[in-house]
LUMDRENMAR-652238 format. One record per atom (N, C-alpha, C, O, CB): x, y, z. Coordinates in Angstrom, 2 decimals. Glycine has a CB too. Layout:
<recs>
       xx       yy       zz
        X        Y        Z
...
</recs>
This chain:
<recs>
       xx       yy       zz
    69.70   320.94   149.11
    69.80   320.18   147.85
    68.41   320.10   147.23
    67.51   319.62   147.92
    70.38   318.73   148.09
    68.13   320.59   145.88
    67.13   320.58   145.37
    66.56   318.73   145.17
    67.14   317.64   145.11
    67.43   321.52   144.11
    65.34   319.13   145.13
    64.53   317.35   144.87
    64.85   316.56   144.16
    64.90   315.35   144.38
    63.28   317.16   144.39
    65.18   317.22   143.04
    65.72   316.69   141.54
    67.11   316.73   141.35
    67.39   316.62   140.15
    65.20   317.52   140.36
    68.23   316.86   142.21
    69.28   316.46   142.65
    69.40   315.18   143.50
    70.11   314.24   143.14
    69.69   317.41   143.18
    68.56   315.15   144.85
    68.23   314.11   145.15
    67.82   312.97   144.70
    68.30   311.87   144.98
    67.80   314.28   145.59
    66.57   313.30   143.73
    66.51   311.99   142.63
    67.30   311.67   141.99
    67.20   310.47   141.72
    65.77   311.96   141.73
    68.21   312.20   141.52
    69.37   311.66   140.55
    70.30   311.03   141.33
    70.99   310.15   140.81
    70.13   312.74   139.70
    70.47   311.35   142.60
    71.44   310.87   143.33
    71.12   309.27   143.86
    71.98   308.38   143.84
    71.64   311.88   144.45
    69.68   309.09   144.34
    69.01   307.75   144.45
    69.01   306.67   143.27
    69.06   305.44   143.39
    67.65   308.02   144.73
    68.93   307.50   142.02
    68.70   306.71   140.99
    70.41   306.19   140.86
    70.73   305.02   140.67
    67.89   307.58   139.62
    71.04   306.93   140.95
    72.56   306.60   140.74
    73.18   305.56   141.14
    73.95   304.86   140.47
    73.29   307.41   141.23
    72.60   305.31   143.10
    73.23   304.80   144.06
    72.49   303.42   143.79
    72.99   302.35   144.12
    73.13   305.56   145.47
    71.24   303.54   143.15
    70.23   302.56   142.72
    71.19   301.86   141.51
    71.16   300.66   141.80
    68.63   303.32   142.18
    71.76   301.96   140.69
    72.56   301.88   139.62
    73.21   301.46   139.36
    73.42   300.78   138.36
    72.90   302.34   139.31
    74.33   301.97   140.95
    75.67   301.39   141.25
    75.37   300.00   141.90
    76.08   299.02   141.68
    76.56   302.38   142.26
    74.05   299.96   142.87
    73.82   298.81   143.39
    73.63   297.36   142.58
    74.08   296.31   143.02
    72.81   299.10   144.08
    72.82   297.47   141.22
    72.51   296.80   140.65
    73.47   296.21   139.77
    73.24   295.09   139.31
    71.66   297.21   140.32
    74.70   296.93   139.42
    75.59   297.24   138.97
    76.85   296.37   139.70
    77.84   296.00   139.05
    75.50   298.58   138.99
    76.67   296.12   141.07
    77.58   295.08   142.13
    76.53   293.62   142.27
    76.84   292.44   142.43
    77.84   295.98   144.06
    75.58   294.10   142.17
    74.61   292.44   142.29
    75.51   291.97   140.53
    76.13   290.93   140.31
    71.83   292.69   142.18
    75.43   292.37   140.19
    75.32   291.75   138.34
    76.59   291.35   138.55
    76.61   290.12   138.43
    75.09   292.97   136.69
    77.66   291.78   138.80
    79.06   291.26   139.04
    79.25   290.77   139.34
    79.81   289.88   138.71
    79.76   291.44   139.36
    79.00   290.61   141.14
    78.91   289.35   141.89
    78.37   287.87   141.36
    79.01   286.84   141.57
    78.12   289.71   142.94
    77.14   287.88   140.66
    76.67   287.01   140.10
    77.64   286.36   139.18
    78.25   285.33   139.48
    75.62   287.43   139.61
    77.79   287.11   137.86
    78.85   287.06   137.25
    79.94   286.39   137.64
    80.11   285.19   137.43
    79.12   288.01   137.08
    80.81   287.21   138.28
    81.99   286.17   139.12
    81.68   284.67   139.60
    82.44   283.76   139.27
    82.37   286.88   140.56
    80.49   284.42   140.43
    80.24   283.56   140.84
    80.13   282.22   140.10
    80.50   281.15   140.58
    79.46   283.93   141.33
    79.48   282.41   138.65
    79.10   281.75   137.31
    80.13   281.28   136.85
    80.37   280.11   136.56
    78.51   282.53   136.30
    81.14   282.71   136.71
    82.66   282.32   136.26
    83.36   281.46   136.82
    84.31   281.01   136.16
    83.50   283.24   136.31
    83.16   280.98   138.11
    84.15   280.55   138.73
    83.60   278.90   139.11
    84.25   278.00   139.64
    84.52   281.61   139.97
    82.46   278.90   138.71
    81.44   277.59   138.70
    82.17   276.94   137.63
    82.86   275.94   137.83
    79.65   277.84   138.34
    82.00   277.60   136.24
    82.38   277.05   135.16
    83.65   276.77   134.90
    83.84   275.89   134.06
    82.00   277.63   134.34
    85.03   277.54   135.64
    86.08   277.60   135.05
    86.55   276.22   136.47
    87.75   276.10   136.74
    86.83   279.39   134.81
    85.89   275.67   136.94
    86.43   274.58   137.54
    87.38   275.00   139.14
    88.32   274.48   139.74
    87.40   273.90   136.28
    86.73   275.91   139.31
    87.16   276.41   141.19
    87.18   276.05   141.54
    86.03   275.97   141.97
    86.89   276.96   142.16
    88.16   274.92   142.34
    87.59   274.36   143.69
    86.98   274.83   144.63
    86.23   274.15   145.33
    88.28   273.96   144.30
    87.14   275.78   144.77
    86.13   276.74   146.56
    84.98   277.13   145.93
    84.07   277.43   146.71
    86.94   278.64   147.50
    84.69   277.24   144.58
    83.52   277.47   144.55
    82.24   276.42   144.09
    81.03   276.62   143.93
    83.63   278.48   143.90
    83.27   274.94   143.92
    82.41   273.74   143.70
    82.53   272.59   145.02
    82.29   271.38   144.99
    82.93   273.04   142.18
    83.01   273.44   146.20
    83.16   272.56   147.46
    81.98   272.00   147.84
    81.96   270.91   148.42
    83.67   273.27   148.61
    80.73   272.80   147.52
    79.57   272.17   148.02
    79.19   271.20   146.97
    78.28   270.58   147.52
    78.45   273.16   148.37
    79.34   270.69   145.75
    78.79   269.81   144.90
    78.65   268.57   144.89
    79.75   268.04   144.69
    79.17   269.91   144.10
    77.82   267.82   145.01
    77.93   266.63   145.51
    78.82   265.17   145.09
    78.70   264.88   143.90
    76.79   266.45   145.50
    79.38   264.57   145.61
    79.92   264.08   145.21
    79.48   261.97   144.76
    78.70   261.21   145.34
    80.83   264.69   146.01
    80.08   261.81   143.99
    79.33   260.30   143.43
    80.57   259.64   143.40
    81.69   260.09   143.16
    78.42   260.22   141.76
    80.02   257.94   143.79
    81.15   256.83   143.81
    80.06   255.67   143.30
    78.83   255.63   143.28
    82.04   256.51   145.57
    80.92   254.91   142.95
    80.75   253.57   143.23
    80.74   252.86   141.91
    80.35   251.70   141.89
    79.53   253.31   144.04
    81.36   253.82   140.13
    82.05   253.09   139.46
    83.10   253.39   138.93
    83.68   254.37   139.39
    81.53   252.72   138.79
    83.62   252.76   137.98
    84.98   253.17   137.80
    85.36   254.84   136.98
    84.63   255.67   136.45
    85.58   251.90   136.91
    86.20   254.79   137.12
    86.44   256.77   136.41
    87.03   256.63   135.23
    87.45   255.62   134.66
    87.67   258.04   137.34
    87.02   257.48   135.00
    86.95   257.76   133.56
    88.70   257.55   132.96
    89.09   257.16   131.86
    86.25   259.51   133.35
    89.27   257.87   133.84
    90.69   257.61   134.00
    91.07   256.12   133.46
    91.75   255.73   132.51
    91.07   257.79   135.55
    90.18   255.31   134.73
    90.41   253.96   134.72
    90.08   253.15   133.52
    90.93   252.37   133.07
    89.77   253.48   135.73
    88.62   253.33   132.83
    88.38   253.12   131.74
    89.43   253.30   130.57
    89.63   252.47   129.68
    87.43   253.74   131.65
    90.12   254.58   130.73
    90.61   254.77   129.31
    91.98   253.68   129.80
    92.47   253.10   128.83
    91.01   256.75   128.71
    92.47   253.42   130.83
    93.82   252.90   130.97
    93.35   251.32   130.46
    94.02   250.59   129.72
    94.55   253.09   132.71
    91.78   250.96   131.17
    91.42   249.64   130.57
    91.87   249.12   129.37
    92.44   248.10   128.98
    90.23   249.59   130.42
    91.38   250.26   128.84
    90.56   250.00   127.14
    91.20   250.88   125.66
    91.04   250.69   124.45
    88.65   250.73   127.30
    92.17   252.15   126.67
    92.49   253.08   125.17
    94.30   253.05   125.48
    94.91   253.61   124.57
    91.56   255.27   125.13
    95.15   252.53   126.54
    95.91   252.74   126.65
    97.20   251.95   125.74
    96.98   250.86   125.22
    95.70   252.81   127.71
    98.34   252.53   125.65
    99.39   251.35   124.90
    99.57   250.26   125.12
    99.96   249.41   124.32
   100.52   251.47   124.91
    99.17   250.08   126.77
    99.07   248.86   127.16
    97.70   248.38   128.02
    97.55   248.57   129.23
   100.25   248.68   127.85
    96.99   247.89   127.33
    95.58   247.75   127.85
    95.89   246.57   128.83
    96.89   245.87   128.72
    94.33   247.40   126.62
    94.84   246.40   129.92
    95.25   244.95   130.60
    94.89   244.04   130.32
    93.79   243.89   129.81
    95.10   244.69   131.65
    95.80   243.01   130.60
    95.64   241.68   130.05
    94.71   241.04   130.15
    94.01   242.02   130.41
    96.33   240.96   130.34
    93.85   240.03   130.20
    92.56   238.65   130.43
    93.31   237.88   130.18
    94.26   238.16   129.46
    91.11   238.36   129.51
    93.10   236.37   130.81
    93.35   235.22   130.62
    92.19   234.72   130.03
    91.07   235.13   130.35
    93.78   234.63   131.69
    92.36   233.94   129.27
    92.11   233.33   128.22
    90.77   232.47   128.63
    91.20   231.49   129.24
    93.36   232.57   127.75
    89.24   232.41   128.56
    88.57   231.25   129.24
    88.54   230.13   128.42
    88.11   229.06   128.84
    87.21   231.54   129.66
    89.02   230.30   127.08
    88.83   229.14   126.47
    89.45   228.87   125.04
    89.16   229.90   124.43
    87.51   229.01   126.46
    89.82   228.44   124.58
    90.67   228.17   123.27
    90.80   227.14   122.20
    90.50   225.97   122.41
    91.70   228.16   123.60
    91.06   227.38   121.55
    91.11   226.46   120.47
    92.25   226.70   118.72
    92.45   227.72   118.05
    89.42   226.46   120.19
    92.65   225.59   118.57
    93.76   225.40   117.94
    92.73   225.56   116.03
    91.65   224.97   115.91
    94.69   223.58   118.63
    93.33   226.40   114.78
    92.24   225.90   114.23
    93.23   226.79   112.96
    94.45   226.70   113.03
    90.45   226.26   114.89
    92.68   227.52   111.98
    93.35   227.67   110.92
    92.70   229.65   110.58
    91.55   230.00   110.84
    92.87   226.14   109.66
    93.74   230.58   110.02
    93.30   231.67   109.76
    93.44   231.64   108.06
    94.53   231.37   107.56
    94.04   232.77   110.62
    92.33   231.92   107.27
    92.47   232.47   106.09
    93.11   233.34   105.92
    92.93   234.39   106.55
    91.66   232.73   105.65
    94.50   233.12   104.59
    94.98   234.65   104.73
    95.59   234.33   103.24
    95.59   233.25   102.66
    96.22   235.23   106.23
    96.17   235.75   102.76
    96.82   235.94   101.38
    97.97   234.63   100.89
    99.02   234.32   101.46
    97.68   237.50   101.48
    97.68   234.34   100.28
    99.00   233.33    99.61
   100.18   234.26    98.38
   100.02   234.28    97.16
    98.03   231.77    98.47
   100.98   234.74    98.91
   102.11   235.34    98.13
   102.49   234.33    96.99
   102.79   234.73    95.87
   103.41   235.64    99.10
   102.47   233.61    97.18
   103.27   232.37    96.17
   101.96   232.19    94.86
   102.06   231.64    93.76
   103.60   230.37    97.33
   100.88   232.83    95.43
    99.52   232.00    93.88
    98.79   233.28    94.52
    97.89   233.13    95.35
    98.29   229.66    94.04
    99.16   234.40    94.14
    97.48   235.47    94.23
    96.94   235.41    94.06
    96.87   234.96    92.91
    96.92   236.30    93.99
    95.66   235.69    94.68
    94.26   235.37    94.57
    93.65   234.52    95.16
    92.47   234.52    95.49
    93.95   235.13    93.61
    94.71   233.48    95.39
    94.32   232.78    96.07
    94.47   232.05    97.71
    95.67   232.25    97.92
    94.39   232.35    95.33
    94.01   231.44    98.78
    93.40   231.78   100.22
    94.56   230.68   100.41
    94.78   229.80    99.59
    91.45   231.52   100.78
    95.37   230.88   101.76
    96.07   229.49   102.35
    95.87   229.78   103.55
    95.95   230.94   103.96
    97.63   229.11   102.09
    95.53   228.59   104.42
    94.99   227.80   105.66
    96.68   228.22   105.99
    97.63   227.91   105.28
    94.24   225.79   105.53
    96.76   229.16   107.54
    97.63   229.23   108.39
    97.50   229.09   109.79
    97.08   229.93   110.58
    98.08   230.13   108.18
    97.96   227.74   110.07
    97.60   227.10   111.55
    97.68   228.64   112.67
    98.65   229.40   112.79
    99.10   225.61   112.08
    96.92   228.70   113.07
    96.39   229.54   114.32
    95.68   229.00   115.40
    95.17   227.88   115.35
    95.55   230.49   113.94
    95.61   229.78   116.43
    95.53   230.63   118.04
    94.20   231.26   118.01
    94.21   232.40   117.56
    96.80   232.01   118.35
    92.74   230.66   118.49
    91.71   231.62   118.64
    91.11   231.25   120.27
    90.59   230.29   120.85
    90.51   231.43   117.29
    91.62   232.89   120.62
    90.83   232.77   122.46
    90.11   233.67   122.70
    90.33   234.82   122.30
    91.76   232.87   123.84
    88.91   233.29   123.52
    87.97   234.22   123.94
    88.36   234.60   125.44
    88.16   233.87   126.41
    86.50   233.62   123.78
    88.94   235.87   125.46
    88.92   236.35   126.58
    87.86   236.91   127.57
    87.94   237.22   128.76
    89.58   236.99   126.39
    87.07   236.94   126.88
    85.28   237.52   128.18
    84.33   237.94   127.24
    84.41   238.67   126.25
    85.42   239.31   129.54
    83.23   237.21   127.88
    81.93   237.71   127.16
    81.14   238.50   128.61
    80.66   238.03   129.63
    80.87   236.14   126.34
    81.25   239.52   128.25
    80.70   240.46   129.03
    79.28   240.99   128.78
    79.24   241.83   127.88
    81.54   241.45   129.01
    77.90   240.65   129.45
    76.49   240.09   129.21
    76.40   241.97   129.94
    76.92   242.14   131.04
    75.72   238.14   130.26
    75.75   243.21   129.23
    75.19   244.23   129.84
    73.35   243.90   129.96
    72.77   242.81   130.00
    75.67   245.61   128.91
    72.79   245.24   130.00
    71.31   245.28   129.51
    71.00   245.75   128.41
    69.90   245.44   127.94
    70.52   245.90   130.23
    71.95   246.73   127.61
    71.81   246.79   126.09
    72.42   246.00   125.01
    71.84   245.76   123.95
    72.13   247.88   125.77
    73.83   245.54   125.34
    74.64   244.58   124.34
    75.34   243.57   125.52
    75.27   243.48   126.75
    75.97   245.54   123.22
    76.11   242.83   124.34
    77.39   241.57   124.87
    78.12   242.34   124.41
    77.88   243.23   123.59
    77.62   239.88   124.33
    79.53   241.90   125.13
    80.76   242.92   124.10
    81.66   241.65   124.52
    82.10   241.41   125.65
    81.48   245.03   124.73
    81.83   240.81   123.23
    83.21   240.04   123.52
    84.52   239.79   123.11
    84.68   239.64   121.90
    83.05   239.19   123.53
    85.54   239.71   123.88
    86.36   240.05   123.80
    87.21   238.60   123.03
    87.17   237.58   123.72
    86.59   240.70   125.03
    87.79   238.52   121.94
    88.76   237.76   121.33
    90.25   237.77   120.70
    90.53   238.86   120.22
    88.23   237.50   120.67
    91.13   236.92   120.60
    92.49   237.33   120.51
    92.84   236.41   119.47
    92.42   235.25   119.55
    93.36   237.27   121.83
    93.50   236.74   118.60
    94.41   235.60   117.23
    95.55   235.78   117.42
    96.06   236.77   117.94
    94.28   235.85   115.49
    96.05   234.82   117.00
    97.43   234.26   116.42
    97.85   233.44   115.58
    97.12   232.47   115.41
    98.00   233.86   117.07
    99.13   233.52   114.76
    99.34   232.55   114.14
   100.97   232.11   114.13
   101.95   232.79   114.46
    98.73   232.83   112.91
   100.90   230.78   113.66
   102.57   230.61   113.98
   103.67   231.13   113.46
   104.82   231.13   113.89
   102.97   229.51   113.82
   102.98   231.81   111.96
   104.01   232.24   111.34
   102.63   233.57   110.78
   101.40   233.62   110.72
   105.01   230.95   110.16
   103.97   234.57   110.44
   103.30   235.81   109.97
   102.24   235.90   108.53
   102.70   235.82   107.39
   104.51   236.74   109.74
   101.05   236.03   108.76
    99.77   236.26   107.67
    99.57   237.26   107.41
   100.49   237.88   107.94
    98.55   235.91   107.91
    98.79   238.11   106.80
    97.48   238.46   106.39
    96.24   238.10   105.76
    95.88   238.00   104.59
    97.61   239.03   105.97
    95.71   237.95   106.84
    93.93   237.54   106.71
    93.50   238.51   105.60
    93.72   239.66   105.22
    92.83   237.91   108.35
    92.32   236.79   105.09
    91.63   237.94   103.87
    90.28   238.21   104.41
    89.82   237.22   104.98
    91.42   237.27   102.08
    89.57   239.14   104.41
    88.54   239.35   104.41
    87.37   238.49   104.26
    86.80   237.97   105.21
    88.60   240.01   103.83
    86.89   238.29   102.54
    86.18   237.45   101.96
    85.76   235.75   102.69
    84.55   235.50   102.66
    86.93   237.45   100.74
    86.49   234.89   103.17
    85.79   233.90   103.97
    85.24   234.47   105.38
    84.41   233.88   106.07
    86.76   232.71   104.20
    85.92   235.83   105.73
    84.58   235.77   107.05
    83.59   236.42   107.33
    83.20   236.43   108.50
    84.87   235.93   108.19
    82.88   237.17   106.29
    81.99   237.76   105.73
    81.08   237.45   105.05
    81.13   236.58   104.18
    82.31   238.33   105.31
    79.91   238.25   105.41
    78.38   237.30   105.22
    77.95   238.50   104.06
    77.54   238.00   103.01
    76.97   237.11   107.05
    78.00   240.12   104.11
    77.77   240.74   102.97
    79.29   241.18   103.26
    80.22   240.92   104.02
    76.43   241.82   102.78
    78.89   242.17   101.98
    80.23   243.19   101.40
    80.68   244.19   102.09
    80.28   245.31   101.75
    80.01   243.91   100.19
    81.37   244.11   102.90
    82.00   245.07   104.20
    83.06   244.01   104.64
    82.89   242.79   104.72
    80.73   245.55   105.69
    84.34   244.82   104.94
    85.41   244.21   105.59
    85.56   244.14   107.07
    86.55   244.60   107.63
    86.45   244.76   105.15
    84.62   243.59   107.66
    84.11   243.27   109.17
    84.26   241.82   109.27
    84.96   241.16   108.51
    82.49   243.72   109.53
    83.43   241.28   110.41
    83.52   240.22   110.98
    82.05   239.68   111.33
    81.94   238.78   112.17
    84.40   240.43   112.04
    80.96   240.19   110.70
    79.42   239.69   110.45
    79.86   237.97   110.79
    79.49   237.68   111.93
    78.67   240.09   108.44
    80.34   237.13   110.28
    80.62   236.11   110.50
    80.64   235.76   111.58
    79.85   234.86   111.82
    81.35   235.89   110.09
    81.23   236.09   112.37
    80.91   235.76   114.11
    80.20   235.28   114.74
    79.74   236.15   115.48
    80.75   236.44   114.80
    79.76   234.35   114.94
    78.42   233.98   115.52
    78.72   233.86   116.91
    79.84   233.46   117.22
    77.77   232.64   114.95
    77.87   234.15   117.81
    77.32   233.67   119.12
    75.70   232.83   119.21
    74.77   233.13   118.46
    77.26   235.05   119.99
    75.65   232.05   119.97
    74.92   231.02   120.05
    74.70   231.04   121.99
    75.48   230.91   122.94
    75.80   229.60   119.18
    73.54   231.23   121.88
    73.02   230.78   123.26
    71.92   229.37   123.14
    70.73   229.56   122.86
    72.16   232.20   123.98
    72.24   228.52   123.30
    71.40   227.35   123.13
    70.44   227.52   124.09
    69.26   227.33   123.80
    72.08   226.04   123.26
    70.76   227.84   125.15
    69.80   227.79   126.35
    68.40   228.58   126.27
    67.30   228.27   126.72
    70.56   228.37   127.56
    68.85   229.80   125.46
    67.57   230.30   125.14
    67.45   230.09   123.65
    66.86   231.09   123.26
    67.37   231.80   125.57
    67.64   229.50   122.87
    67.52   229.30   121.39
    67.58   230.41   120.62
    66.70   230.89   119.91
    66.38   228.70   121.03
    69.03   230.88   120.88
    69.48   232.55   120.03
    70.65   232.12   119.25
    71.54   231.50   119.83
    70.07   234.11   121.23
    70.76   232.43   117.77
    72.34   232.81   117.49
    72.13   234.21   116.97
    71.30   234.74   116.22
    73.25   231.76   116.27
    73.19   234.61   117.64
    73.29   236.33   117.41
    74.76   236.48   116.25
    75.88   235.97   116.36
    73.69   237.37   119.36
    74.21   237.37   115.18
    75.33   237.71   115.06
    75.34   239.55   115.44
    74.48   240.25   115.98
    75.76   237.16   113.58
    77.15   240.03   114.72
    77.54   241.31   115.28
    76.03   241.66   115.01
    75.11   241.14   114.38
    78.90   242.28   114.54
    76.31   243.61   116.35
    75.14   243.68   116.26
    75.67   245.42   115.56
    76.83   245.76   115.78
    74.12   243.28   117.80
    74.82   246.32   114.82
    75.02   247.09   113.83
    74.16   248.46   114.03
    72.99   248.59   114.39
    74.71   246.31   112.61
    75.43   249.71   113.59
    74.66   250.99   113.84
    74.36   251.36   112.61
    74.57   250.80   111.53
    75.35   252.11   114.59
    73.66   252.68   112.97
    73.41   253.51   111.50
    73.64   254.70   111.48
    73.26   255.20   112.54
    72.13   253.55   110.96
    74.23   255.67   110.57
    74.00   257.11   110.73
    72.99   257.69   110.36
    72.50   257.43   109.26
    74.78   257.75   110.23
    72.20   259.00   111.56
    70.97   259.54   111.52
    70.68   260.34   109.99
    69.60   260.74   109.54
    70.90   260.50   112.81
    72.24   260.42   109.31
    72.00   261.37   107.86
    71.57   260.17   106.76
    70.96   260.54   105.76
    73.71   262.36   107.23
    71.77   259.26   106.87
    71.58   258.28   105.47
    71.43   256.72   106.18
    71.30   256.45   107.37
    73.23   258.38   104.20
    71.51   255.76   104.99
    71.00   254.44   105.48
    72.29   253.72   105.43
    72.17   252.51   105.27
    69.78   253.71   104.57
    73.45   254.14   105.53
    74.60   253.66   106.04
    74.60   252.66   107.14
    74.27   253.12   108.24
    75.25   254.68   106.41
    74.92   251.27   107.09
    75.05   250.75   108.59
    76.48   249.78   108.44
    77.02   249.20   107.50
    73.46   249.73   109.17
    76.67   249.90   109.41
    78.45   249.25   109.88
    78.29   248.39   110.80
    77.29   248.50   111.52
    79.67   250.34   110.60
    79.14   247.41   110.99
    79.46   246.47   112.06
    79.75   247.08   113.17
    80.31   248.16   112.97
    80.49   245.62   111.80
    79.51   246.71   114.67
    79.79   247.20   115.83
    80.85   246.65   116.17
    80.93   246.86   117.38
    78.91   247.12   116.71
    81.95   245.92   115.75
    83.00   245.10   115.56
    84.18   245.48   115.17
    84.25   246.28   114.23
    82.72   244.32   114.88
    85.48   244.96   115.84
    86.70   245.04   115.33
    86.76   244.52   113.86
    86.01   243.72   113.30
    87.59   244.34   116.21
    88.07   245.33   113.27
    87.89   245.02   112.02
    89.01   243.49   111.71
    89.89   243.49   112.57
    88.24   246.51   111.13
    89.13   242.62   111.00
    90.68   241.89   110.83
    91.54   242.11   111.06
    92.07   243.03   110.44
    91.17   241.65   110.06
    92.21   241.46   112.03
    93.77   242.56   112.22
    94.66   242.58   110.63
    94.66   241.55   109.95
    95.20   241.64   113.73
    95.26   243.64   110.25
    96.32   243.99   109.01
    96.78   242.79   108.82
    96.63   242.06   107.84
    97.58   245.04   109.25
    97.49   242.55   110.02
    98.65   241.00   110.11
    98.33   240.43   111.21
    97.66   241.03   112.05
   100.45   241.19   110.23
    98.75   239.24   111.39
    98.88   238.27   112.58
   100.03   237.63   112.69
   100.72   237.30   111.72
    97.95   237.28   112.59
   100.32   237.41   113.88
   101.63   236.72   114.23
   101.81   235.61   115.39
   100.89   234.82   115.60
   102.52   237.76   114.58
   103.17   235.54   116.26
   103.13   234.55   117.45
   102.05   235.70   118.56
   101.23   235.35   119.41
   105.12   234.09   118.19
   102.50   237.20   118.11
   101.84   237.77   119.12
   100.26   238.20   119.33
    99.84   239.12   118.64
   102.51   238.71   119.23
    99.24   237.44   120.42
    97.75   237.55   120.18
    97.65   239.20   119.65
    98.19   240.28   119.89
    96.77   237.17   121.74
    96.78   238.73   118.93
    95.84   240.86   118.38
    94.13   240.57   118.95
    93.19   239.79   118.75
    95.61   241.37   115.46
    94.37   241.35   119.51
    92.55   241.67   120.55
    91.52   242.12   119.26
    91.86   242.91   118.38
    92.59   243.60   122.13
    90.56   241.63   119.33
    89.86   241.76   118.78
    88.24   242.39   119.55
    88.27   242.07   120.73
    90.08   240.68   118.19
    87.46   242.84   119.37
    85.80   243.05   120.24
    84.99   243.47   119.14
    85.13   244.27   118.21
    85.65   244.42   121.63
    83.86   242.47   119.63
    82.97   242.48   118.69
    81.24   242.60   119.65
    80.74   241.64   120.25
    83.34   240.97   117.68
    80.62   243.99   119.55
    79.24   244.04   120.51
    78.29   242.87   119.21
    78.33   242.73   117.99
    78.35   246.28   120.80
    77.34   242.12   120.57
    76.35   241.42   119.74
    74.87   242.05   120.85
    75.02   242.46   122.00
    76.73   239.33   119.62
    73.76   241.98   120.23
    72.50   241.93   120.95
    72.86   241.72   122.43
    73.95   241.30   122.82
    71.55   240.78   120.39
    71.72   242.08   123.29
    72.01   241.95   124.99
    71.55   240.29   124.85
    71.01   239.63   123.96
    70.76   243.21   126.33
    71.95   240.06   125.95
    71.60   238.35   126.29
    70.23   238.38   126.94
    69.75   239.48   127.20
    72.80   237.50   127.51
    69.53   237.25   127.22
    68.46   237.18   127.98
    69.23   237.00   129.75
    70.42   236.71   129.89
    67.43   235.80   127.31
    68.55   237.17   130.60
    69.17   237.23   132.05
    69.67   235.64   132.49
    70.55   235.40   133.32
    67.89   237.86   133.23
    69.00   234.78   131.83
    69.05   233.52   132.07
    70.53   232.77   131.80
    71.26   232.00   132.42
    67.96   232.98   131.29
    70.54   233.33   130.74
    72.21   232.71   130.13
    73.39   232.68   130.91
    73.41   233.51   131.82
    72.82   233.55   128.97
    73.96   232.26   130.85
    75.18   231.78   131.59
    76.57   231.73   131.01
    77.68   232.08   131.39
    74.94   230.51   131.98
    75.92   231.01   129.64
    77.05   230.48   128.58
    76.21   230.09   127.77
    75.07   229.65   127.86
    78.12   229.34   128.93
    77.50   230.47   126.30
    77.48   230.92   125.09
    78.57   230.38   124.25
    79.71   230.41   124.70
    77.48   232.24   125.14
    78.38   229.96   123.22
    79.08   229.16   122.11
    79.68   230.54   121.31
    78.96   231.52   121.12
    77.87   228.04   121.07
    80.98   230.50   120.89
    81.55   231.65   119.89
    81.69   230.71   118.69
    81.93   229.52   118.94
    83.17   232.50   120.37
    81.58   231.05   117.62
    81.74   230.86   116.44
    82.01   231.66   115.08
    81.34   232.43   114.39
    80.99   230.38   116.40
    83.71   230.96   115.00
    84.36   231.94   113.44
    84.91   230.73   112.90
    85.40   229.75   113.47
    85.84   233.45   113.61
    84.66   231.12   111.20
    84.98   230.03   110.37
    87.02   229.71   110.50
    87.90   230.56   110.62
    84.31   230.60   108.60
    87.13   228.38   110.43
    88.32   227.70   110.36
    88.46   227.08   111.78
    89.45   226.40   112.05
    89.50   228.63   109.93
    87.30   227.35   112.83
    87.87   227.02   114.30
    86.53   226.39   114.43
    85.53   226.67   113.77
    88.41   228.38   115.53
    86.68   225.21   115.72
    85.68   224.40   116.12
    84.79   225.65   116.85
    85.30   226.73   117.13
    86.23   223.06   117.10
    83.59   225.36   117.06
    82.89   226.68   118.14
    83.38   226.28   119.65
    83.48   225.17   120.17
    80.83   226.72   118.16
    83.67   227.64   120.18
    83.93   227.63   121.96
    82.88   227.57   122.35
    81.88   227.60   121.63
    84.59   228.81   122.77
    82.87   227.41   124.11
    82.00   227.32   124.99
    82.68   228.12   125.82
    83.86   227.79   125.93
    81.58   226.07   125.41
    82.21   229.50   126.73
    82.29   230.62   127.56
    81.82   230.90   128.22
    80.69   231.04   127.76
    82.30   231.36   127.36
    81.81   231.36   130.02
    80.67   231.40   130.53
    80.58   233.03   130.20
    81.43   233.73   129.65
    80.57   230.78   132.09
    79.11   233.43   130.77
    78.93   234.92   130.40
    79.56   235.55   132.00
    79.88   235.02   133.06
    76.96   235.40   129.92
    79.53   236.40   131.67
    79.70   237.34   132.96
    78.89   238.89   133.19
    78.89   239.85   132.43
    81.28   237.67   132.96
    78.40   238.78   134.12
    77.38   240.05   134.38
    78.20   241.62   135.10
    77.52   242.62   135.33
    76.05   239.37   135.67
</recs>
């Protein structure tokens, strides 16, 4: 076999070799990404909060789970008067704070309405500017001399900013409507916290960490 047969033949086998590394690799990548079990057996594994599952059943499901109520109060919802438009009628209501939940970046608390007979809330008494939110809300930590209200994002394209807050429920009825509204993080010290929305005396809540 001439030399230069031989070289071609090395370079070839050289070729084919590089040619099975690249594949192998390949495959291997593929099978990382497409969610293999045998090929993500070694990956380590993490515990110790809740999954992602659990969260959404918390918080996004038809039937989210329930809270009992820490505290309540009997008091009045602003809402449309059919009989004189335009103008606001006092409908005896249901306001409970189901949990004020204290993180290291926000509070997120949780509230529920009702009323005895079927409303729609107006906007305009619980609003501090022009947005159909719930700015009105106050939280109050006396202990450290804070009232917080909602606390507010922005979009990175313009100077747009929105409430971090549920909006009014449409209607209200006998049946509570959940409401959540994030305010500022608490200081570590706090414990408990005063809620405050117009037509209702202010609650008292403990926090929870």
């Amino acid at each position: 076999m001439s030399m230069s047969a031989t070289r071609g033949r090395t370079r070839l086998l050289a070729g084919l070799l590089l040619v099975a590394v690249l594949v192998a690799v390949g495959v291997f990548w593929w099978a990382r990404d497409s969610g293999d079990p045998q090929a993500q057996s070694d990956s380590p594994k993490t515990s110790g909060g809740p999954t992602v599952s659990e969260l959404a059943q918390k918080y996004l499901s038809g039937q989210p789970a329930t809270a009992e109520a820490v505290a309540s109060a009997q008091g009045t919802i602003y809402a449309r008067n059919d009989a004189s438009p335009g103008d606001v009628k006092d409908v005896p209501a249901t306001l409970r704070i189901l949990a004020v939940e204290a993180g290291p970046d926000s509070t997120h608390v949780r509230i529920s309405l009702s009323t005895d007979s079927p409303a729609v809330p107006l906007f305009t008494p619980y609003i501090k500017v022009s947005s159909a939110d719930v700015r009105g809300f106050e939280l109050t930590a006396e202990s450290a001399d804070l009232r917080l209200t909602a606390g507010l994002w922005s979009q990175a394209e313009n100077d747009t900013l929105d409430c971090a807050c549920a909006y009014l429920p449409a209607s209200t009825g006998a049946e509570p409507v959940e409401l959540s509204i994030l305010y500022p993080a608490l200081p570590e010290a706090v414990t408990e916290v005063k809620f405050s929305m117009p037509g209702f005396e202010a609650l008292s809540a403990p926090v929870t960490r």
